[in-house]
C-alpha positions as CSV (number, residue, x, y, z in Angstrom):
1,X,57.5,87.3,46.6
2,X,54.1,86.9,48.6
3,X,52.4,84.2,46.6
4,X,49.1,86.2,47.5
5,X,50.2,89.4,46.0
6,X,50.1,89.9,42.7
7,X,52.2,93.0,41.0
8,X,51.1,94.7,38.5
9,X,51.5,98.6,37.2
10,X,49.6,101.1,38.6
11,X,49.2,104.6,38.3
12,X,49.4,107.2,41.4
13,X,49.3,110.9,42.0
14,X,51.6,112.4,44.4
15,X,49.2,114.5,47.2
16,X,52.3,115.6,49.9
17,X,55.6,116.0,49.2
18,X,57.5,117.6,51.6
19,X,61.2,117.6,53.4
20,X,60.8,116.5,56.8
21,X,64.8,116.3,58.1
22,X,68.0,117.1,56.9
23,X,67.5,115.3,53.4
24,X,64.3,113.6,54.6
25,X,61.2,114.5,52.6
26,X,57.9,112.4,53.1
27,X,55.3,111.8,50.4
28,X,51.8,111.0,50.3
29,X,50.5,109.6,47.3
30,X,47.3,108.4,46.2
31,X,46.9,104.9,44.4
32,X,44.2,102.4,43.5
33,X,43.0,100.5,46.4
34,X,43.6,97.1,44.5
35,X,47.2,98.2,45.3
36,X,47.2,100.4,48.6
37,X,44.4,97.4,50.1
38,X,47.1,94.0,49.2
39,X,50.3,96.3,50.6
40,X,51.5,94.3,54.1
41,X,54.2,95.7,56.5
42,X,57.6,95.5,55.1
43,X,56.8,94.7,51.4
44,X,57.7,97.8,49.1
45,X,57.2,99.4,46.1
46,X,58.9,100.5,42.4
47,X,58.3,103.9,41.9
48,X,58.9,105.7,38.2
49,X,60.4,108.8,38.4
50,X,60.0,111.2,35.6
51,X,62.2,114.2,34.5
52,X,65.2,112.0,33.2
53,X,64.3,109.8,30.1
54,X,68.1,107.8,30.3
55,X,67.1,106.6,34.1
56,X,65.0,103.3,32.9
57,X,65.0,101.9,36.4
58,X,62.4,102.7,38.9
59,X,63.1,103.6,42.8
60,X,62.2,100.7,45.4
61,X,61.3,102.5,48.2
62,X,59.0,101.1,51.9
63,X,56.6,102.4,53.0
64,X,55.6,104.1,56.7
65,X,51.2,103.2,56.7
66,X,48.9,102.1,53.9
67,X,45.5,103.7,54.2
68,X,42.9,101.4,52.5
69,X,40.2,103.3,53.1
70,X,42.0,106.7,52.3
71,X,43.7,105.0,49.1
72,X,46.8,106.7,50.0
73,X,50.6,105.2,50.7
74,X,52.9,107.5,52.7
75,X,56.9,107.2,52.0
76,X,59.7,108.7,53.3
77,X,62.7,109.0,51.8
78,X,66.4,109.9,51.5
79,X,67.1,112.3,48.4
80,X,70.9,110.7,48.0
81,X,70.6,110.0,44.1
82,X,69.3,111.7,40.8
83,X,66.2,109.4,41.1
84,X,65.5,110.4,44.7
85,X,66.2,114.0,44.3
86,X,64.3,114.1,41.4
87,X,61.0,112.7,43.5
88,X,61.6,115.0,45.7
89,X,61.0,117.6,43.3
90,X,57.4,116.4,42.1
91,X,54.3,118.4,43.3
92,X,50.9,117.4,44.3
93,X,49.3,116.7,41.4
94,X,51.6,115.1,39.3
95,X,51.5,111.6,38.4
96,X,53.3,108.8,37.7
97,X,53.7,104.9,37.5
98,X,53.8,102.2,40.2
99,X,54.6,98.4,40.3
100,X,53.5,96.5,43.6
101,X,52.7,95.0,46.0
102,X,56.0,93.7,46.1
103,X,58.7,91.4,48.5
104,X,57.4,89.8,51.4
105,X,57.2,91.6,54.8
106,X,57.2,91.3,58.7
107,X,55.5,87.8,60.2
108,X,53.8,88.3,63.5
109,X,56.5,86.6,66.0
110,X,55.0,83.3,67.8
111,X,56.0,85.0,71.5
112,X,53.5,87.7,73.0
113,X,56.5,88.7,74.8
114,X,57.6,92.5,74.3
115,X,59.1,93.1,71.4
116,X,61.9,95.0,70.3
117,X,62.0,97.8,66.6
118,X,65.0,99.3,66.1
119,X,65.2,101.8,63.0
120,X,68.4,103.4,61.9
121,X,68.0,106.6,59.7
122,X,65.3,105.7,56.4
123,X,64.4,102.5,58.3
124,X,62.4,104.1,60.4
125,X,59.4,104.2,58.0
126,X,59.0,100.1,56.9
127,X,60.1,99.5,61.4
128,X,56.6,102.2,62.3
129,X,55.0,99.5,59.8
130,X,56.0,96.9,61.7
131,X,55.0,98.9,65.3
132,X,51.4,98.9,64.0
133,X,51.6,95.5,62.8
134,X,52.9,94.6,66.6
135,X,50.3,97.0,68.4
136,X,47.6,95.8,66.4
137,X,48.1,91.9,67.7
138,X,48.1,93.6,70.8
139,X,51.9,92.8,71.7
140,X,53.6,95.7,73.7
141,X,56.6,97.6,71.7
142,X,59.8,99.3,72.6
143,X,61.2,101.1,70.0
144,X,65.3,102.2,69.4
145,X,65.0,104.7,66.2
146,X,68.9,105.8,65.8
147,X,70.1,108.6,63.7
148,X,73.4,110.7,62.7
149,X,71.8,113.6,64.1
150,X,68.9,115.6,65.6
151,X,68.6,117.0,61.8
152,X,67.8,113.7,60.6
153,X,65.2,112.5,62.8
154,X,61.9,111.9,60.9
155,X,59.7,113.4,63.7
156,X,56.0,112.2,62.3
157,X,57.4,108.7,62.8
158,X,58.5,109.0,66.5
159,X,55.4,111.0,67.0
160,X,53.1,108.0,65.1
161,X,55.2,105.3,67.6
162,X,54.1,107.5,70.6
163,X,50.4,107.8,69.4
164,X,50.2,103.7,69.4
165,X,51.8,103.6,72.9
166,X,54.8,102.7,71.9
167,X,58.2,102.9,74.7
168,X,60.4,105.1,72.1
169,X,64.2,105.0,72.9
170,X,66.3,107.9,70.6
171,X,70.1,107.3,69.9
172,X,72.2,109.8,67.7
173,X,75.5,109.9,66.9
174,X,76.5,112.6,67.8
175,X,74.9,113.1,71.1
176,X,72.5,115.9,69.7
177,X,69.2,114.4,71.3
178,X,69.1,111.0,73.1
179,X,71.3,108.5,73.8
180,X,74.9,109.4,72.4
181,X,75.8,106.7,70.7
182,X,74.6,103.9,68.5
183,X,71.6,102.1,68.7
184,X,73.6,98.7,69.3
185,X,74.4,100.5,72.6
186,X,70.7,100.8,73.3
187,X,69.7,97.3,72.3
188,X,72.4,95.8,74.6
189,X,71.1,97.5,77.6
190,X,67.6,96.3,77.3
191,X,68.0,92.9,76.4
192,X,70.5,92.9,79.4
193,X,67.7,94.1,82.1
194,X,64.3,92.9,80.3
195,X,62.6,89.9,78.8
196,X,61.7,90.5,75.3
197,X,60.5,87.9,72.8
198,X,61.4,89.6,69.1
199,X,63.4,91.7,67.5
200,X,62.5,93.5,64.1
201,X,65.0,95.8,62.6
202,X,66.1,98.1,59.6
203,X,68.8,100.4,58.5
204,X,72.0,100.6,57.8
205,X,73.8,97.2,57.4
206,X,76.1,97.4,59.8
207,X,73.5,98.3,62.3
208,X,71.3,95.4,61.7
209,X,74.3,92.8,61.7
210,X,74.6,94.6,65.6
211,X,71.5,93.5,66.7
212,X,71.2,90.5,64.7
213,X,74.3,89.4,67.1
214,X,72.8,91.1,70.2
215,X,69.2,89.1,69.5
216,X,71.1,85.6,68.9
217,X,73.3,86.4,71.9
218,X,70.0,86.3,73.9
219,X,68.7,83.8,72.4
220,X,65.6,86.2,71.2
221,X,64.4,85.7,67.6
222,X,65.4,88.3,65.1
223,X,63.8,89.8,61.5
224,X,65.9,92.4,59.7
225,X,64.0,94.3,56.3
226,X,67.7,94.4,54.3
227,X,68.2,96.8,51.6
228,X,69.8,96.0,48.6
229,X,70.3,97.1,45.1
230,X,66.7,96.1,43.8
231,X,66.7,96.8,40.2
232,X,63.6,95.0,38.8
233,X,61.8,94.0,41.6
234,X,61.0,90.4,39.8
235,X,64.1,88.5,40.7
236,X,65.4,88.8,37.0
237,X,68.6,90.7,37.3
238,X,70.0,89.1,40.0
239,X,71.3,92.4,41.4
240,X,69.8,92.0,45.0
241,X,71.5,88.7,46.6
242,X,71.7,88.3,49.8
243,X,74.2,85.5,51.0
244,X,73.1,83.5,53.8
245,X,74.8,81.6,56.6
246,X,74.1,78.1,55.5
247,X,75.5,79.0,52.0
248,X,74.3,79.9,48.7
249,X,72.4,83.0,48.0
250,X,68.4,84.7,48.0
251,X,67.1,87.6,46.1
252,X,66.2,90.6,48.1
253,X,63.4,91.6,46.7
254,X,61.5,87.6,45.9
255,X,62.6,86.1,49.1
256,X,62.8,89.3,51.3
257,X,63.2,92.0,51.9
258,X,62.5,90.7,55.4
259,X,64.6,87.9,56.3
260,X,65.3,86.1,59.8
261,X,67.8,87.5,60.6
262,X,69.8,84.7,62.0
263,X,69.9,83.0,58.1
264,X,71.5,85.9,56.8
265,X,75.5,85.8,56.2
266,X,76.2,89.4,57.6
């Protein structure tokens, strides 16, 4: 964990909660700004859920923007479990618990080079994080946000990457809008023709190991946000390892969830 963050349990009221995709909903929710003002790109947060009183673990889930000044943390999410569905069934006005900041997030890479974000499915929201982050240093972005389908395409966050000036590149499986393929297949092209100096990723596993081999194999540095089983959040349960290349293991949610990318043991 960030030694400058400190977790701790906070309370939060849900303001938007709405489905965005095909099984994509986005929330809005409103927390204290000891919490919302010590979030950093890429860390995450341990939501409670209520409605099921045997589910004692809480939902680690990134997050898209913190809004200091607004005290607000918008999420978006996949509803794929009973905890997840169940979030998605909380209205604006309820309230529940919190645990954050936690994990450590993106690092500002040391080239002002272009960089590189590619998102697949629910990594888009912690990789338009890391766009702001990027745009903010005043380092130029291209972005590769991959999906299944069309139907699954969180449009707020390809419509924030174009509002910081971002170059947005769309891939979907199945050919339904974009490139008609993977986002590997994207990647390969542009570090093939242009000189980038980073690569920051998220999504599915096998999609990040892709690029991860595609970065090394140009020699261009690489950060991938993994996703892992993260039960406690504190390192405690050791449910969240991550094996790395020179051996031995790291917890996904103390050392990570952002990890260079070229450590990792994919």
């Amino acid at each position: 964990m960030n030694p400058e963050s400190k977790a701790r349990l906070f309370n939060f009221r849900v303001q938007e909660n709405e489905r965005v995709a095909d099984g994509i909903f986005r929330l809005l929710l409103a927390a204290p700004y000891e919490l919302v003002s010590a979030l950093r790109p890429g860390m995450f947060l341990n939501l409670a859920v209520p409605g099921n009183p045997a589910h004692l673990t809480r939902v680690p889930l990134s997050f898209a923007k913190a809004d200091a000044e607004a005290c607000t943390v918008e999420i978006v999410y996949a509803a794929v479990g009973d905890a997840t569905r169940r979030l998605s069934l909380m209205s604006p006005g309820q309230e529940s618990t919190v645990v954050g900041p936690l994990g450590n997030g993106w690092w500002l890479p040391q080239s002002r080079q272009r960089a590189i974000v590619v998102a697949g499915g629910v990594g888009l929201p912690p990789v338009v994080a890391a766009a702001r982050m990027l745009r903010e240093a005043g380092l130029d972005v291209t972005a590769v946000v991959g999906a299944q389908t069309e139907a699954k395409l969180w449009q707020g966050g390809l419509d924030a990457l174009d509002a910081m000036g971002v170059e947005v590149y769309v891939a979907t499986d199945d050919g339904t809008r974009g490139y008609h393929g993977f986002t590997t297949g994207v990647v390969q092209e542009l570090l093939s023709v242009g000189e980038f100096g980073s690569v920051l990723t998220c999504g599915p596993t096998p999609m990040m190991a892709g690029v991860a081999r595609l970065a090394e194999g140009a020699g261009v540095p690489c950060q991938a946000s993994l996703e892992r089983m993260m039960t406690c959040g504190f390192g405690a349960c050791n449910t969240c390892n991550v094996a790395m290349r020179a051996g031995g293991y790291k917890s996904c949610c103390m050392d990570g969830p952002v990890f260079d990318a070229g450590e990792v043991a994919w």
